[in-house]
C-alpha positions in Angstrom: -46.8 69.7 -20.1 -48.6 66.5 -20.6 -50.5 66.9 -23.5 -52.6 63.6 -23.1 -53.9 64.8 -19.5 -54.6 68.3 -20.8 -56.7 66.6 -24.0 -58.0 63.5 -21.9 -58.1 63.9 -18.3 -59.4 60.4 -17.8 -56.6 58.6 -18.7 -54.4 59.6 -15.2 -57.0 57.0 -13.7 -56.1 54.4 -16.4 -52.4 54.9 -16.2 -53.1 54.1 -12.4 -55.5 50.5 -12.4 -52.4 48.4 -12.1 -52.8 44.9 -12.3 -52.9 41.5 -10.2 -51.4 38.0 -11.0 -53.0 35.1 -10.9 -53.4 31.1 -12.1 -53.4 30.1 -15.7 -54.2 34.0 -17.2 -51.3 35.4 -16.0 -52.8 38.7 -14.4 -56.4 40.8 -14.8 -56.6 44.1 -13.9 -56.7 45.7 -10.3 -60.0 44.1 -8.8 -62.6 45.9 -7.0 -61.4 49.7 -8.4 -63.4 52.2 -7.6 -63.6 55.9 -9.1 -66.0 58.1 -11.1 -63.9 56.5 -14.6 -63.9 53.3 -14.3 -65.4 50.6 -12.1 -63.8 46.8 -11.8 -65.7 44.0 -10.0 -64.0 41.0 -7.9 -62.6 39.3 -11.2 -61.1 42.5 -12.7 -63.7 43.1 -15.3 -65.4 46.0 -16.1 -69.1 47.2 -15.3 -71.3 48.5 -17.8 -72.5 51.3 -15.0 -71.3 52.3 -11.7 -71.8 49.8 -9.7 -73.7 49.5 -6.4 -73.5 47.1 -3.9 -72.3 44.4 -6.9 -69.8 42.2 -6.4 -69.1 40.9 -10.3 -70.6 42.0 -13.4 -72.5 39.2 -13.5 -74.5 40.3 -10.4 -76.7 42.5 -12.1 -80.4 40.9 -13.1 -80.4 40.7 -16.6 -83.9 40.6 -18.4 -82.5 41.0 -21.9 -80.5 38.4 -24.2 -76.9 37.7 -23.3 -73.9 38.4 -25.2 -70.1 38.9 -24.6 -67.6 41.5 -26.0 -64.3 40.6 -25.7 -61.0 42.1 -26.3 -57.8 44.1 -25.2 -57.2 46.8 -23.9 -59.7 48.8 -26.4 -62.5 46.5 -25.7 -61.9 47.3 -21.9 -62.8 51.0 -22.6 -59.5 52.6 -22.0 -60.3 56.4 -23.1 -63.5 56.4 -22.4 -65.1 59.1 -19.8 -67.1 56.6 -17.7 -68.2 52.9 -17.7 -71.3 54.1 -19.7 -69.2 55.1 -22.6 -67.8 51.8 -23.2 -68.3 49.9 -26.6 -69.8 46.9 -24.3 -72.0 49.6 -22.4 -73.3 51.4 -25.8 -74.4 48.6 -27.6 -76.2 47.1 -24.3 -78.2 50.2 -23.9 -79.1 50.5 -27.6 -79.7 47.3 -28.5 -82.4 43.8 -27.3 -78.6 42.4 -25.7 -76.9 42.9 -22.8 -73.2 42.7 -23.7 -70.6 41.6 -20.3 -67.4 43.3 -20.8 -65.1 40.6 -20.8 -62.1 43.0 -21.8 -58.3 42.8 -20.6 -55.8 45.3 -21.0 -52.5 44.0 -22.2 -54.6 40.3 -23.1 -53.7 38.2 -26.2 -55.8 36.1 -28.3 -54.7 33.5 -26.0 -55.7 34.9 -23.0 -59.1 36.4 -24.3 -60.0 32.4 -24.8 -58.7 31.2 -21.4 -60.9 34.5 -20.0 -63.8 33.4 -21.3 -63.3 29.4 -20.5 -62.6 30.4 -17.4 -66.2 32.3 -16.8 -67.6 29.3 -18.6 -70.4 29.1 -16.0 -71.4 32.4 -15.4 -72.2 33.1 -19.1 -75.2 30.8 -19.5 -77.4 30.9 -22.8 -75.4 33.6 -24.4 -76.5 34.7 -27.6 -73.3 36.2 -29.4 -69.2 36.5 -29.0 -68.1 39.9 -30.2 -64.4 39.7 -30.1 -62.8 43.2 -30.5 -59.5 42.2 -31.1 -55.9 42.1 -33.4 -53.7 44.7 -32.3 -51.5 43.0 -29.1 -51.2 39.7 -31.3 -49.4 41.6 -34.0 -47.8 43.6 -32.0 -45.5 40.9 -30.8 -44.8 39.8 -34.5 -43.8 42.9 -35.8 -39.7 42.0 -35.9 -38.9 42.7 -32.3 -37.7 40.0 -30.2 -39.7 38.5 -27.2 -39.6 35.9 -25.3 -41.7 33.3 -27.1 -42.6 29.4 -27.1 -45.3 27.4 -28.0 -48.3 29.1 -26.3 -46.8 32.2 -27.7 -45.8 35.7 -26.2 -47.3 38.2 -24.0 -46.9 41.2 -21.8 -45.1 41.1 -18.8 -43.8 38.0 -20.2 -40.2 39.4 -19.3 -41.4 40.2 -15.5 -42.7 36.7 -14.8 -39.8 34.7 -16.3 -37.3 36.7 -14.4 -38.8 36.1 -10.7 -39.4 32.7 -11.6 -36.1 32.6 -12.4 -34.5 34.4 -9.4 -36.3 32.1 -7.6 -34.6 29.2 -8.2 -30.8 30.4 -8.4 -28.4 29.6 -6.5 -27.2 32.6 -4.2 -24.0 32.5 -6.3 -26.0 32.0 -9.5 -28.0 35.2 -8.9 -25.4 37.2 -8.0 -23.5 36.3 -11.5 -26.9 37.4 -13.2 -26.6 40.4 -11.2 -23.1 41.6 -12.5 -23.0 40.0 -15.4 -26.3 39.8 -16.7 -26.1 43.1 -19.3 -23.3 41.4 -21.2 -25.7 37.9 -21.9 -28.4 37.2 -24.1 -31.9 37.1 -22.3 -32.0 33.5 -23.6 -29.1 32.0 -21.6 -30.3 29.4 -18.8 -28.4 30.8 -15.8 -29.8 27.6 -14.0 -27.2 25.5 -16.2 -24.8 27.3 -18.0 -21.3 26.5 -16.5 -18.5 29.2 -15.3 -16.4 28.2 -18.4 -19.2 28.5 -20.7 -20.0 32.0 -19.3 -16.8 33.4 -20.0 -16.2 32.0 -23.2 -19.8 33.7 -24.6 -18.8 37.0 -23.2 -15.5 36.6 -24.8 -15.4 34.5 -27.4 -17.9 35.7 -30.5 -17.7 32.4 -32.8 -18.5 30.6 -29.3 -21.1 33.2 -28.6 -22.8 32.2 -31.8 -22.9 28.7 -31.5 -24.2 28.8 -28.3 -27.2 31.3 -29.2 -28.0 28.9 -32.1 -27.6 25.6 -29.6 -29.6 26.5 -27.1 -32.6 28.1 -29.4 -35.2 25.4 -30.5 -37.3 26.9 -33.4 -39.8 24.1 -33.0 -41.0 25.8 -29.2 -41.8 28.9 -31.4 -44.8 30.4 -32.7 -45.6 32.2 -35.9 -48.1 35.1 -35.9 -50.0 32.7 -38.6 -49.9 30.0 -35.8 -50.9 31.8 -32.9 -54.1 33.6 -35.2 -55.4 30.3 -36.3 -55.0 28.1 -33.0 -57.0 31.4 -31.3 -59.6 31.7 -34.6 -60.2 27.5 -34.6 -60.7 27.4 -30.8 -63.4 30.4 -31.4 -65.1 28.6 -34.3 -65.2 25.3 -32.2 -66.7 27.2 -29.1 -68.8 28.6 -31.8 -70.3 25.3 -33.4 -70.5 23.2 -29.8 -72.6 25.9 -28.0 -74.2 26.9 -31.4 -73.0 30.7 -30.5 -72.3 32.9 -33.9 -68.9 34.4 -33.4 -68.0 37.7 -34.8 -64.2 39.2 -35.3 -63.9 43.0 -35.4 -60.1 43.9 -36.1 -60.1 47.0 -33.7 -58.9 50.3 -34.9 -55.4 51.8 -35.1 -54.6 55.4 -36.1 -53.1 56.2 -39.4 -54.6 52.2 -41.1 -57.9 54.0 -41.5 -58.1 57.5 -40.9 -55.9 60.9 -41.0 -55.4 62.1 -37.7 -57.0 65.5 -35.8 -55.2 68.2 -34.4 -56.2 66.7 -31.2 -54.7 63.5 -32.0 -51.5 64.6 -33.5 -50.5 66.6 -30.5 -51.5 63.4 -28.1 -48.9 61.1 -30.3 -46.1 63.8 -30.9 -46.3 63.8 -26.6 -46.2 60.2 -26.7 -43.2 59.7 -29.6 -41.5 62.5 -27.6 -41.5 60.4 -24.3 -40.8 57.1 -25.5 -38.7 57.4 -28.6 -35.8 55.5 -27.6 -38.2 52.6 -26.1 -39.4 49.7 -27.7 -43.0 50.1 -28.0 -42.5 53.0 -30.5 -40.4 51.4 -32.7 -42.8 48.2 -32.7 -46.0 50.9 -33.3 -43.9 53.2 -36.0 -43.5 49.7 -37.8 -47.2 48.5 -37.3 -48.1 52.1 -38.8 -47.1 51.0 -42.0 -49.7 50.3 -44.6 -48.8 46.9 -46.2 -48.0 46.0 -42.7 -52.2 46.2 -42.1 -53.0 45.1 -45.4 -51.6 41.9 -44.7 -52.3 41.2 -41.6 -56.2 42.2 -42.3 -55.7 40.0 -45.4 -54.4 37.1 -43.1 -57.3 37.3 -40.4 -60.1 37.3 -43.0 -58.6 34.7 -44.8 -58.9 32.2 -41.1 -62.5 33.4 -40.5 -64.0 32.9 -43.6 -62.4 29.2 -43.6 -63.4 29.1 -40.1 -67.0 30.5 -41.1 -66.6 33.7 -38.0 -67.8 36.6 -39.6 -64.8 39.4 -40.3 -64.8 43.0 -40.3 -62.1 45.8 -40.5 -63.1 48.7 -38.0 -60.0 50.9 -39.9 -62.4 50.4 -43.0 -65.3 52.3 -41.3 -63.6 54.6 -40.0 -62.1 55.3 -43.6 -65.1 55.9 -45.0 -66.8 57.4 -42.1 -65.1 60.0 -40.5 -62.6 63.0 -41.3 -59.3 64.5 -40.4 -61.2 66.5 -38.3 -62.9 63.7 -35.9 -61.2 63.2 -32.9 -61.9 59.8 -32.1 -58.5 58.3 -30.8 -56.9 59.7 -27.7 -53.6 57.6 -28.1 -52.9 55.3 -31.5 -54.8 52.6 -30.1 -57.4 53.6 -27.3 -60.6 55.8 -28.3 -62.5 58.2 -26.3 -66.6 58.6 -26.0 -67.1 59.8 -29.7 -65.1 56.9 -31.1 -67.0 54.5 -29.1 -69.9 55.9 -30.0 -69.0 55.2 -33.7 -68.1 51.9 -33.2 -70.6 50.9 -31.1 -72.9 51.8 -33.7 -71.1 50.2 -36.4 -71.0 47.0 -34.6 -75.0 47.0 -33.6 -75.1 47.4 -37.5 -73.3 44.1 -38.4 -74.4 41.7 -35.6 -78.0 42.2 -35.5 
């Protein structure tokens, strides 16, 4: 029994988008999806209604102020019932702005940025940057190793480095990789490493280790405090060159700022119970934690009021503004139409 199906229907459609490669972001979702959920245009992106005969969201004759919402997978409107229940689609209908949903699932800070420089000319005389945002950044932070370097990490990162990898070894090369590949750290170049050195690492320990520690440069690597405030400065200097206030809301996550429903617990027991011997429930079990949020809420404030973008803490809203009896969340990090309507709401509040 699928417990998040029975609860929220309209996530089998979400589970089922997909997504499509391409230059300098990595991938976007499916393009051109069509169902009664949810609605992408011919970059990926998200419509604020069904569309008609509309190509791109940016098709639509727009007689109100511009702004942009930006953001992961949240800020896409994953959980929501239809494109009208978005956060983006809310605040366009109940405020003077129309708000483009500019949200990716799966992006990064980084790739929120390179998103919107990349629509650059399609968002002429916009009036405010919303950026919905926080949870995928820490998430690859949070003690668990990825593949990182100095533009920092992100999903599928594991995907793209093994084709491009595949794709230039030798016959011979792959093959090794192939049978051998379980017994060798992710990090080994199988482009260069030599048949001695390859059976010495899975043999040896002491040569094992020395390798590992030769072939890592810490100087490629990023730091969550890096990443946050090359993403926060590039926002504030977007900000001050098109004179554009910029506004940070670190997006919700259950249990930072309120007790879960019924609803909700059954939805994450379902969850825990599928993927607790995976990855991203340890990584989530360890975000959970409490001084884990504080500082990293303590950290983002701290860049934005240096970097003069206005910060606010969703989780504290939802603290003081809702119950144990709310169902807002329909997995930790995705909300359905009642928690969009809250937020929506809460964000009108602050930006206007």
């Amino acid at each position: 029994m699928n417990s998040r199906y029975e609860l929220a229907p309209q996530l089998k459609i979400y589970d089922n988008i997909g997504i499509e490669w391409v230059p300098h972001l990595m991938f976007t979702q499916t393009t051109n999806f069509r169902s009664e959920i949810v609605n992408t245009d011919c970059y990926g992106l998200r419509f604020n209604k069904k569309p008609n005969l509309n190509q791109s969201i940016f098709d639509e004759k727009i007689t109100s102020k511009k702004s942009v919402f930006i953001g992961g997978s949240t800020a896409f409107g994953v959980g929501s019932s239809s494109d009208q229940k978005t956060i983006s689609s809310l605040l366009s209908s109940s405020s003077d702005c129309h708000f483009y949903n500019l949200g990716g699932r799966a992006f990064n800070g980084f790739q929120e940025l390179i998103l919107y420089q990349s629509l650059i000319e399609k968002l002429n005389e916009i009036e405010k940057i919303v950026i919905f945002s926080g949870l995928n950044d820490l998430y690859f932070f949070s003690g668990i190793d990825f593949d990182n370097n100095f533009l920092g990490p992100f999903f599928f990162g594991k995907q793209y480095f093994d084709a491009m990898d595949r794709e230039h070894l030798s016959p011979l090369r792959t093959l090794a990789k192939l049978l051998l590949g379980s017994l060798v750290s992710h990090r080994v170049n199988w482009k260069s490493i030599t048949k001695g050195e390859l059976f010495k690492y899975i043999l040896n320990p002491h040569f094992r280790k020395g390798f590992n520690n030769t072939n890592l440069n810490p100087k490629k690597n990023m730091m969550l405090e890096d990443i946050l405030f090359r993403n926060l400065s590039l926002w504030s200097t977007i900000s001050r060159g098109l004179g554009v206030r910029v506004y940070y809301f670190l997006q919700p996550f259950l249990g930072w700022g309120k007790d879960p429903s019924r609803e909700e617990l059954e939805i994450i027991k379902f969850i825990d119970d599928k993927t607790s011997k995976f990855l991203p429930h340890k990584i989530l079990n360890k975000i959970q934690d409490l001084d884990h949020y504080y500082s990293y809420q303590n950290l983002l404030k701290t860049y934005c009021d240096k970097l003069k973008i206005d910060f606010f803490d969703c989780n504290q809203m939802l603290k003081e503004n809702s119950t144990k009896t709310d169902w807002l969340f329909v997995d930790r990090a995705h909300m359905n139409d009642d928690g969009n309507n809250l937020l929506s709401t809460y964000i009108r509040e602050k930006i206007e």
